[in-house]
Every structure is written in structure tokens, then in C-alpha cells.
C-alpha positions as CSV (number, residue, x, y, z in Angstrom):
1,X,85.9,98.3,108.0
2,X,84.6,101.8,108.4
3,X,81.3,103.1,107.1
4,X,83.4,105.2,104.3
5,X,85.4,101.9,103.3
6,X,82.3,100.3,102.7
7,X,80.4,102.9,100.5
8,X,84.4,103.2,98.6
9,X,84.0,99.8,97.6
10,X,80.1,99.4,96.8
11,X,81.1,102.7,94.6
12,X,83.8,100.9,92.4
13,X,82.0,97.0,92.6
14,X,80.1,98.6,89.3
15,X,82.4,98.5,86.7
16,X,80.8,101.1,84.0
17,X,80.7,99.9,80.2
18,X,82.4,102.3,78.2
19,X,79.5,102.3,75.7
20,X,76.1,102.0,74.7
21,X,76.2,98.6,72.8
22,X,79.8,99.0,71.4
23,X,82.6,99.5,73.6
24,X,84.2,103.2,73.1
25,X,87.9,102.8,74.8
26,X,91.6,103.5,74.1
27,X,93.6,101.4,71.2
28,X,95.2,98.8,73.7
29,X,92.0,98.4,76.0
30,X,89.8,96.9,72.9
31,X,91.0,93.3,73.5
32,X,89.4,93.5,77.3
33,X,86.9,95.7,76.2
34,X,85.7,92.7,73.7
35,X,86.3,90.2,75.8
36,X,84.1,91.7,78.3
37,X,81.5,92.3,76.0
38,X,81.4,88.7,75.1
39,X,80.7,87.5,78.7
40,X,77.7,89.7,79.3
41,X,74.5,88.4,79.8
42,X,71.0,89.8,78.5
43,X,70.4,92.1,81.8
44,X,73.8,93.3,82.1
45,X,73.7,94.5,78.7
46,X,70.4,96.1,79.0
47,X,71.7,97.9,81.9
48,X,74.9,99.1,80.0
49,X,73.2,100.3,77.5
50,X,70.5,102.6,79.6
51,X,73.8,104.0,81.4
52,X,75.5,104.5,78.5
53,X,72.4,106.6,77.0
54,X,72.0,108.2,80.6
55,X,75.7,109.4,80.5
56,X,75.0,110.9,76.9
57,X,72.4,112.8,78.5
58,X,74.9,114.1,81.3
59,X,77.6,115.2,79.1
60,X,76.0,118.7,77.8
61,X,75.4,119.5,81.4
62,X,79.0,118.4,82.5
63,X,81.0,120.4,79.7
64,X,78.7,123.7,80.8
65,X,79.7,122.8,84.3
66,X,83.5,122.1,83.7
67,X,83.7,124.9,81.4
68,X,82.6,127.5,84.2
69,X,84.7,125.9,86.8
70,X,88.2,126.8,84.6
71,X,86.8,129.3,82.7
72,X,86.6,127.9,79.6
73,X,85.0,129.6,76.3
74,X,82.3,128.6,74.4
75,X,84.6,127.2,71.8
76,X,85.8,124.7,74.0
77,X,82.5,123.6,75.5
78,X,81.2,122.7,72.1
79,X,84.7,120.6,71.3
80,X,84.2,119.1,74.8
81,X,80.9,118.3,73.9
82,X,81.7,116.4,70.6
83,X,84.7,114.8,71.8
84,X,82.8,113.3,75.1
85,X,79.6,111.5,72.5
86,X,82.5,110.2,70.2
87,X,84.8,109.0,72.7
88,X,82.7,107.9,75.9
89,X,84.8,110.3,77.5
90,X,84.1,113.0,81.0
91,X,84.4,116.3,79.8
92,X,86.2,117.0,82.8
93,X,89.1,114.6,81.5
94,X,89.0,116.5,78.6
95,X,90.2,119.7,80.6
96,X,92.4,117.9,82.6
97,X,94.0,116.2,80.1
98,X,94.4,118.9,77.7
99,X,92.3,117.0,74.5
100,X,92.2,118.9,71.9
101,X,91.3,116.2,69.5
102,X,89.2,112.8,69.9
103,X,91.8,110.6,68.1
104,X,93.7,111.0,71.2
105,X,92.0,108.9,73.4
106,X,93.2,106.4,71.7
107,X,95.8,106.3,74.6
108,X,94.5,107.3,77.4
109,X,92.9,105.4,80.4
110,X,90.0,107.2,81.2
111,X,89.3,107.9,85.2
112,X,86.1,106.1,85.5
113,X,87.3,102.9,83.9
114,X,90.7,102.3,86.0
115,X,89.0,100.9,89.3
116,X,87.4,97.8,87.4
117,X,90.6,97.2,85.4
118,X,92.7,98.1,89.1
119,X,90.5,95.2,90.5
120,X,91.2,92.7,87.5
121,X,94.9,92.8,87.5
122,X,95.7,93.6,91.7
123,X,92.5,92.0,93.5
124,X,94.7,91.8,96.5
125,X,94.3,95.5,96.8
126,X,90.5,95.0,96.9
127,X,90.6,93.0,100.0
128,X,90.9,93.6,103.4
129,X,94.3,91.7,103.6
130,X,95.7,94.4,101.8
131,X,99.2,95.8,103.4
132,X,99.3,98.3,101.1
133,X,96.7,100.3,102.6
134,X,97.7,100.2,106.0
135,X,100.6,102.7,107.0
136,X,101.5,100.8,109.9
137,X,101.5,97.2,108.1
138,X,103.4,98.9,105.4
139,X,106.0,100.0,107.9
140,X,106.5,96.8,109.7
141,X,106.9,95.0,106.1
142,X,109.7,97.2,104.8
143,X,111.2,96.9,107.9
144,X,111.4,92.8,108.5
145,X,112.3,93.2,104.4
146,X,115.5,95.9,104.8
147,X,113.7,98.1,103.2
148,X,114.7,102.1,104.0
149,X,111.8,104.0,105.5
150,X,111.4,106.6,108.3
151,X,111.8,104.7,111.6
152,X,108.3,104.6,113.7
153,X,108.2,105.8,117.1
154,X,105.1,105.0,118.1
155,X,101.3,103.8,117.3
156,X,98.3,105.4,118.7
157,X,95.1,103.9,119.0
158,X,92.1,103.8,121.2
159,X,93.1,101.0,123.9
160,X,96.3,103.1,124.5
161,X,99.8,104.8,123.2
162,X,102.7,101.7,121.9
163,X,106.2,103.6,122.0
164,X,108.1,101.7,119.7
165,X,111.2,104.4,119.8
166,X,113.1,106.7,121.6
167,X,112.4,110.0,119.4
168,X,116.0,111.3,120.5
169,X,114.9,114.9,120.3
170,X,113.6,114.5,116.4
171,X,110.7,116.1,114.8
172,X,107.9,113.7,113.9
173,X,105.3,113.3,111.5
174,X,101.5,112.0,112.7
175,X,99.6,110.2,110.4
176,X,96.3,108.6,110.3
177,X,97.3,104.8,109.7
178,X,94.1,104.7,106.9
179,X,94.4,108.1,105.7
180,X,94.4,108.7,102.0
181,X,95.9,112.3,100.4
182,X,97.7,113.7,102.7
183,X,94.1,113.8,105.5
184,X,95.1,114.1,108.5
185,X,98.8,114.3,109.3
186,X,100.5,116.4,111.7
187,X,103.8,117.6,112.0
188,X,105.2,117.4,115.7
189,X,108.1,118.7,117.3
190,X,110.8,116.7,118.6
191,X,110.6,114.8,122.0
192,X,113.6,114.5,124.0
193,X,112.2,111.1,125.5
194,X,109.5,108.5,124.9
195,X,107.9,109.9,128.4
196,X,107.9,113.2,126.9
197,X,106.4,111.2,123.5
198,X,103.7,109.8,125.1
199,X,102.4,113.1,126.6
200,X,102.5,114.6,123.8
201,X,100.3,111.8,121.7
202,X,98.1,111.4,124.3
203,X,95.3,114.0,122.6
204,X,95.9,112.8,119.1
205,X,91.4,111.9,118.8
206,X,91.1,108.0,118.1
207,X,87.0,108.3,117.8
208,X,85.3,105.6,115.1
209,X,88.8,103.5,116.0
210,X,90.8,106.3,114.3
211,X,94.8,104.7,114.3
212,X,98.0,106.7,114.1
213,X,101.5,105.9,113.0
214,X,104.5,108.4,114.5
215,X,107.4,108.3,112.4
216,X,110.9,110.6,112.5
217,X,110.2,113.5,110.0
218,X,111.8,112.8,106.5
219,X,114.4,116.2,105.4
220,X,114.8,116.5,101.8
221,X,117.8,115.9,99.8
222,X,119.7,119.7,100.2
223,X,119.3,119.4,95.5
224,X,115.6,119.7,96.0
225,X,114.9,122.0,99.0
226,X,115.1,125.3,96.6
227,X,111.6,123.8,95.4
228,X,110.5,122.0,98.5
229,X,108.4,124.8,100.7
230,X,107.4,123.2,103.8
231,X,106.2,120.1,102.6
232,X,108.3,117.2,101.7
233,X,108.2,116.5,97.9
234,X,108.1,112.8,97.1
235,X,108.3,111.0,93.3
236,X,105.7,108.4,92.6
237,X,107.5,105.4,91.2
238,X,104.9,103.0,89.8
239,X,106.3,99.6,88.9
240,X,104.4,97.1,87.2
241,X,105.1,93.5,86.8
242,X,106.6,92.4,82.9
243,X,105.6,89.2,81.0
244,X,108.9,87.7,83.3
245,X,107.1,88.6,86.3
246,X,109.9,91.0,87.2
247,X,108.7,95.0,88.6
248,X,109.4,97.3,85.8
249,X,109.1,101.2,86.2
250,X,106.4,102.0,83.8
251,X,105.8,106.1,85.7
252,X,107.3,108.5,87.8
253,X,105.7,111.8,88.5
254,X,107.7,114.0,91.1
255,X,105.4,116.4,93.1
256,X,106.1,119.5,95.3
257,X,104.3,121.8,97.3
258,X,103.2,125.4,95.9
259,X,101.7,126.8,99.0
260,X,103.6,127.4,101.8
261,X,101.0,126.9,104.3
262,X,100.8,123.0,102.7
263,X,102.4,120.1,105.0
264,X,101.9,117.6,102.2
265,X,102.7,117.1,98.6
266,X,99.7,116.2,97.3
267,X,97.4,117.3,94.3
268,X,94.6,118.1,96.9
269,X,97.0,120.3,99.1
270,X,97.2,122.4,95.4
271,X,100.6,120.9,94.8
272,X,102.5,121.2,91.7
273,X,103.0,117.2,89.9
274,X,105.7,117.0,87.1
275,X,106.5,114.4,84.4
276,X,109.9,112.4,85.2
277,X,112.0,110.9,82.3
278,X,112.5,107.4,83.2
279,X,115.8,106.5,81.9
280,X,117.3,109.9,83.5
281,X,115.1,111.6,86.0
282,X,115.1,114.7,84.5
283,X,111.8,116.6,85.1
284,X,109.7,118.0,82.4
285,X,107.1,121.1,82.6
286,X,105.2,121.9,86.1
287,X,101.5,121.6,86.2
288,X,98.8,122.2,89.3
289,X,96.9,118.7,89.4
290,X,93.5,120.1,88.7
291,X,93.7,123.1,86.2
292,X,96.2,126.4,86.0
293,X,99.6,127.2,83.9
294,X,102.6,124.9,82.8
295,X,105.9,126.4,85.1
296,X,109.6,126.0,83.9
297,X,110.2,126.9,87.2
298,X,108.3,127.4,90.9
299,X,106.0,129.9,91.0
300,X,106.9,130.7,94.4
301,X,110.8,130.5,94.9
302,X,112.2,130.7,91.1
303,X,113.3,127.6,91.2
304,X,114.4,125.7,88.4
305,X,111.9,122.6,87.5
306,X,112.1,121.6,83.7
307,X,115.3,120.3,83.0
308,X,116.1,119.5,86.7
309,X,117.3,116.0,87.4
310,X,116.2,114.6,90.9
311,X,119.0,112.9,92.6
312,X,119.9,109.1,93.2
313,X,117.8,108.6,90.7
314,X,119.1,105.2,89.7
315,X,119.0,104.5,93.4
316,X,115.7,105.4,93.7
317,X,113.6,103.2,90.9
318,X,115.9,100.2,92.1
319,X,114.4,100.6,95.5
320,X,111.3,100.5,94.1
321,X,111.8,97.6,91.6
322,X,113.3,95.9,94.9
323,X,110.5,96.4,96.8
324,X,107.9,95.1,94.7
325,X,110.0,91.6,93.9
326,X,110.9,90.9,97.3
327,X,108.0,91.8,99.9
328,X,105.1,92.8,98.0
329,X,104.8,90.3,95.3
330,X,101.2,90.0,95.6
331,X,100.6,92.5,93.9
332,X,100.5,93.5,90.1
333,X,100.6,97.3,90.4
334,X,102.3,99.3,92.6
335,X,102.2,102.9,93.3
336,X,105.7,104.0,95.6
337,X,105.6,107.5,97.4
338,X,110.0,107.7,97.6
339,X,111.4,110.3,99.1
340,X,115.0,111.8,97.9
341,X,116.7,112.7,101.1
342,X,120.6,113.2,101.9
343,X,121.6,109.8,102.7
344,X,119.3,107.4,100.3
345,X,115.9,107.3,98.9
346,X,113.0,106.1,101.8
347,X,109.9,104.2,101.1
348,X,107.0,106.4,102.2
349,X,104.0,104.8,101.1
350,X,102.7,102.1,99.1
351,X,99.5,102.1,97.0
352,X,97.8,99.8,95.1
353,X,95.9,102.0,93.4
354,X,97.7,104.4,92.1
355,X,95.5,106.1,89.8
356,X,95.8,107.4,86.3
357,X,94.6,111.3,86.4
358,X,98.3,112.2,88.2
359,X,100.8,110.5,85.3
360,X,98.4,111.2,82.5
361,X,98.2,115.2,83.6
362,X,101.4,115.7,84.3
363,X,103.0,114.2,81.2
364,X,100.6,115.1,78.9
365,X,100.2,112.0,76.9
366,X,98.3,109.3,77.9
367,X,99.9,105.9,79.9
368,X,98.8,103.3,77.0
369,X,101.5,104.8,75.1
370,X,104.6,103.2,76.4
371,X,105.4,100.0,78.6
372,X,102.9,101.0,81.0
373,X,99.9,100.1,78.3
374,X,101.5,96.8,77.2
375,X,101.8,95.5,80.4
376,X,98.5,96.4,81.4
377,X,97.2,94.8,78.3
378,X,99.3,91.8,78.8
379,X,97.9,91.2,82.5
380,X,94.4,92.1,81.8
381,X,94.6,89.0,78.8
382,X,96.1,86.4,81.4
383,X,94.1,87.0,84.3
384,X,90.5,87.4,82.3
């Protein structure tokens, strides 16, 4: 485990108490909350509390800070500013999440509390066993399940180059096997053999053990490539296990490139992240992941967003709800990067921490609201 992997962890193994001496959280969080509460010892409580009065302290500072950062007014500042005491809430949350009044954090998982409740319900994801966060693990277990993913060509690494493939002449896609966001990956252009693979891998850096995983270069399905850019777009699926211990699709938030010069779909990479309707895959209003307008349609190519429906849809959260029954039922949660090409949705990614700023952004209304709340609720009461 890497130096960064370490501090990661040691970062989220302090699970903050939303509170001072009463816990401050969402409607269907309270049980847990309580529950929690109950458990503490003297010291633990003590040390809760001086956080919670420390994190009072911060908020003033935070709203001023947020407030220049998207240029807020004053009028906003001082709402942030009341919202954040009443509802043990970030002011930046507040921006990103578009709260206009307290009452409606009644729904809402805040950032800061979803890597202690993440670690309750998936622990699996926590350890280093974890498939989920290995690309080239992930790979190998869709592909001894049946599962449709791009084919890997080959793995780098510092004892050598493993060609796995013959890239037949098709463009690739380099990717750091740990990578998180988007870091990292290359696009490369097609190889007519694995000799002429191998050369071209060989100065891919591998310092501080750095591994990479070559797979064929995923093309969109031809409905989406209007909105595309350069980047492939990809529709998080997140599935979550139901009270039959069956995956359910609890969120969906489809995600495209704005700039042109971007080679991923991520939030970081300024791409655009867009509620999905669940039962029909139509897409809802465009947002940046971290501040800017709403678009009805890309602000680059005119094409249509809201009101779109992404193909194979049906297909698509099936694959997803197959993935997690069959091969990666160790885990609770489950985060699917799928990509909509031509012939059939592919598994990209896996992650077992999906997060919460993404779904609760995009659709503007926060995830205890619907099926994705209950279960959480449900697993966080039967493995307490």
C-alpha cells in the first residue's frame, strides 16, 4: 500500500459526529445516528463535542470562502451561515447542493458523513482484498464471470510488459491500475502487433510500483456521440442490495465531457453530470460538478440533453444488477461506470465508494428520498 493509500485511510478511520452533544443529520439517518450515540464512551464524547464546537467556529470562515470562490452575494453567505449552525452542514454543500432552506437536509447525506457510513455497510471496500479498486482485478473478474468489458491487451509494471492480446491495429486506452478520477490515463494509438505493443508501452513510467492496464478503446453508442466530445461518456449505475439481498438500482447519473481537450468524463476533468430517470433513462437538466449553469442542452455542440433517453437502457441497469449478484456479492454498495456503445453496454469500472456529492448535485434532491435512503437505512440497522 502506497504512502497516499495509507494517509486515505487514516483520513476517513475518524468518523466525525454530526453534532455537538445531539446528533444533527438527515430524517432517515437518526436511527444510526442514535444508535451511535448510545455506544459512545466518556472520551469519545468529549472529543465529539470539542469538534463539533471547533466546526462551529469554522463555518463563518468557510461560507466567506465558498461564497468568493462562486461568487456568491452577501445574502447568501448569511443564509449559508445560518443553515450550516442549524444543520451541521459544510457551507460548501450548501452551494453545491443548491439549499435554499434548512428543512431540506432532511434528505440529504452530507459529504463528510458518507465514508463512516460507506465503511459500516461495504467494509470489504475498506480492505486491501478489495477487487473493486484494482482495474486489473476488476478486469479479470468480469471476465471469468461473462461479464462485457473492453478486452485487455496488456499489463505494465516494473518487472516487465505481459501482452495479454494482439491489439489487431485498435486504439487503446492506458490506465493507471490504482488511479482514481480519470489520473492518469492515456489514449494510444492502435498497434498492428503485440511486438509493435510492447515498444510502444515500454516508456509508460512504473516509479513507486506505478501498474498499468491496456485495454481496446471503448466508441460510443453513434445516439450519444452528438454530446460525447472526445471523451467517452459513461452512466454511473449504483445498485444496492434490498432487504432480499437482491442489487436494486437506487442512482444513475450519466456524465459527458464539456471540454474538448478532456480524455475523461469525470467531474474533475470539468465534465457535465446529469440526473437519469430510473424507470426510463431519460436525462434531466445538465449541471458542471462543482458550480456553473443548468443546460437543456451542451454548451458546446447544441446538443440535446434534457429529455434525451440513453440507449439500451433496460440492458444497461440489468448488467449492472447482474454484476453485483453474481461476482461481486461481497459487497453492499456498488458504484458501475457502464458505457453505451453500438453493440451492448461494457462494464468500465467498479467502485465501492461511490460517493454522494455526484447523484445529489446532479438531481437536485437529496438520495434519502427514495429507495436509495431505505436501503441504506435498512443495512446500516442490520449490520450495527
Amino acid at each position: 500500500m502506497s504512502g497516499y493509500d495509507h494517509f486515505y485511510f487514516l483520513k476517513k478511520a475518524w468518523a466525525l459526529y454530526p453534532g455537538i452533544t445531539r446528533p444533527v443529520s438527515a430524517t432517515f439517518l437518526g436511527p444510526h445516528y442514535r444508535a451511535r450515540s448510545a455506544t459512545r464512551g466518556p472520551l469519545r464524547a468529549g472529543m465529539d463535542a470539542l469538534t463539533g464546537l471547533l466546526f462551529h467556529a469554522w463555518v463563518p470562515w468557510r461560507s466567506a470562502s465558498v461564497q468568493k470562490k462562486f461568487g456568491l452575494d452577501d445574502a447568501w453567505r448569511r443564509r449559508a451561515i445560518e443553515i450550516a449552525h442549524a444543520r451541521f452542514s459544510d457551507p460548501n454543500d450548501i452551494a453545491l447542493y443548491r439549499i435554499e432552506r434548512s428543512e431540506q437536509f432532511d434528505h440529504y447525506i452530507r459529504r463528510f458523513e458518507d465514508a463512516a457510513i460507506n465503511k459500516r455497510i461495504n467494509p470489504l471496500g475498506w480492505s486491501r482484498e478489495c477487487v473493486l479498486a484494482d482495474k486489473e482485478r476488476f478486469a479479470e473478474r468480469c471476465k471469468s464471470a461473462g461479464l462485457p468489458h473492453p478486452e485487455t491487451h496488456a499489463v505494465v509494471h516494473r518487472a516487465g510488459i505481459d501482452i495479454i492480446s494482439d491489439p489487431a491495429g485498435r486504439p487503446l486506452v492506458a490506465k493507471p491500475v490504482h488511479g482514481e478520477g480519470g489520473d492518469g490515463v492515456m489514449l494510444l494509438d492502435g498497434c498492428a502487433d503485440a511486438s509493435e505493443l510492447h515498444l510502444k508501452l515500454a516508456g509508460l513510467p512504473t516509479a513507486s510500483g506505478r501498474i498499468w492496464l491496456v485495454q481496446s478503446r471503448v466508441d460510443v453508442h453513434p445516439d450519444l456521440a452528438d454530446i460525447a466530445l472526445n471523451a467517452l461518456p459513461t452512466v454511473r449505475i449504483v445498485t444496492m442490495f434490498n432487504e432480499n439481498n437482491r442489487a436494486e438500482v437506487v442512482s444513475a447519473t450519466f456524465r459527458c465531457a464539456s471540454d474538448p481537450n478532456a480524455r475523461v468524463d469525470n467531474m474533475k476533468a470539468g465534465g457535465l453530470i446529469v440526473p437519469v430517470d430510473l424507470d426510463t433513462g431519460a436525462l434531466g437538466l445538465a449541471c458542471l460538478g462543482y458550480g456553473g449553469d443548468d443546460h437543456v442542452v451542451h454548451p458546446l455542440t447544441g446538443g440535446a440533453i434534457a429529455g434525451r433517453r440513453l440507449p439500451d437502457w433496460e440492458k444497461a441497469t440489468a448488467l449492472a444488477r447482474r454484476a453485483h449478484d453474481s461476482a461481486f456479492d461481497g459487497y453492499t454498495l456498488i458504484g458501475w461506470d457502464v458505457a453505451l456503445t453500438a453493440n451492448e453496454p461494457l462494464l468500465i469500472e467498479g467502485n465501492c465508494k461511490p460517493g454522494v456529492l455526484m447523484p445529489q448535485r446532479a438531481a437536485r434532491r437529496g438520495l434519502g428520498e427514495g429507495r436509495y435512503g431505505e436501503l441504506l437505512a435498512h443495512h446500516l440497522a442490520t449490520k450495527s
